[in-house]
C-alpha positions in Angstrom: 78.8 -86.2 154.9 79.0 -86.0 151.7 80.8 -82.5 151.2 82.9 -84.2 153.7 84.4 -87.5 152.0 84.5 -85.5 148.7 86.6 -82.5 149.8 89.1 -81.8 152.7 87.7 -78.6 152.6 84.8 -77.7 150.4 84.7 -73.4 151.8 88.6 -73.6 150.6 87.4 -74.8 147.3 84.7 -71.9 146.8 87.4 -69.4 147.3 90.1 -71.0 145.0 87.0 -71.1 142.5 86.8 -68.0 142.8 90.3 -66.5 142.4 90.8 -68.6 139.3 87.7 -66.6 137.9 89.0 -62.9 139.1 92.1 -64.1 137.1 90.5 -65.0 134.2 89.1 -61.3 133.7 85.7 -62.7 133.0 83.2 -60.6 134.2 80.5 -61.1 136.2 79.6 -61.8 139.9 81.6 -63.9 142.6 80.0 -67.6 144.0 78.6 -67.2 147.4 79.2 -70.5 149.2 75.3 -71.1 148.8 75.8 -70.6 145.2 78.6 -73.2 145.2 76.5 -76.0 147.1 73.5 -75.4 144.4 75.7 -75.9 141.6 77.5 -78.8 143.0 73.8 -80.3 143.3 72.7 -79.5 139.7 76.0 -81.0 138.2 75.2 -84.1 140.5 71.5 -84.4 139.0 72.9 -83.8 135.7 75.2 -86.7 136.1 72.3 -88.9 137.2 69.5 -87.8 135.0 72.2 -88.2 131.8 72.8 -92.2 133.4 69.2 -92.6 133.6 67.6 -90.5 131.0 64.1 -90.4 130.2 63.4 -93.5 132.8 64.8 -91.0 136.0 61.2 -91.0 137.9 59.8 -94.2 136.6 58.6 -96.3 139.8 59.7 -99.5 140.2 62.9 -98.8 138.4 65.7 -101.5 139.8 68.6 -100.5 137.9 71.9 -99.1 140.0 72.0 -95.7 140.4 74.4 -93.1 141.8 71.4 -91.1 143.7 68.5 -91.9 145.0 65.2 -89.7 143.9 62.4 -88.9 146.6 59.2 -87.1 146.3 58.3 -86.0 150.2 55.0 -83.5 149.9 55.3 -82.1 146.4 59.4 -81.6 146.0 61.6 -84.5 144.5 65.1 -84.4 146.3 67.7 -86.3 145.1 69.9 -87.6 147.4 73.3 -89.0 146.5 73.9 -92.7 146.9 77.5 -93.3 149.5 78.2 -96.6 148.7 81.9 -96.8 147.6 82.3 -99.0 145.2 
């Protein structure tokens, strides 16, 4: 859902990604679309761990938050909040 209200078309994205980096010359390897997803989570995380710092796994924490963390078994997932504000 998420992918969804964020872009009309995320694949269309990957490739235009993409292209701008074959036209840069830079060299290196092409984002798969896995690739893509994985670094749109990361930059997500960054965004929350930098608005929550040190306090991001604290229990009991009440304050806003654009994602929610939550340990199932032994992995932490975070999963982004879609409240529209």
């Amino acid at each position: 859902m998420f992918l969804k209200l964020t872009f009309v078309n995320w694949r269309q994205k990957v490739e235009l990604f993409n292209a701008s980096y074959k036209k840069s010359g830079t060299k290196g390897r092409l984002f798969t679309r896995q690739e893509f997803l994985v670094a749109l989570g990361l930059l997500i995380a960054a965004a929350e761990f930098s608005h929550n710092g040190k306090d991001l796994f604290k229990r009991g924490d009440q304050k806003k938050s654009i994602a929610t963390i939550k340990k199932i078994g032994t992995h932490w997932y975070l999963i982004p909040a879609l409240t529209i504000i």
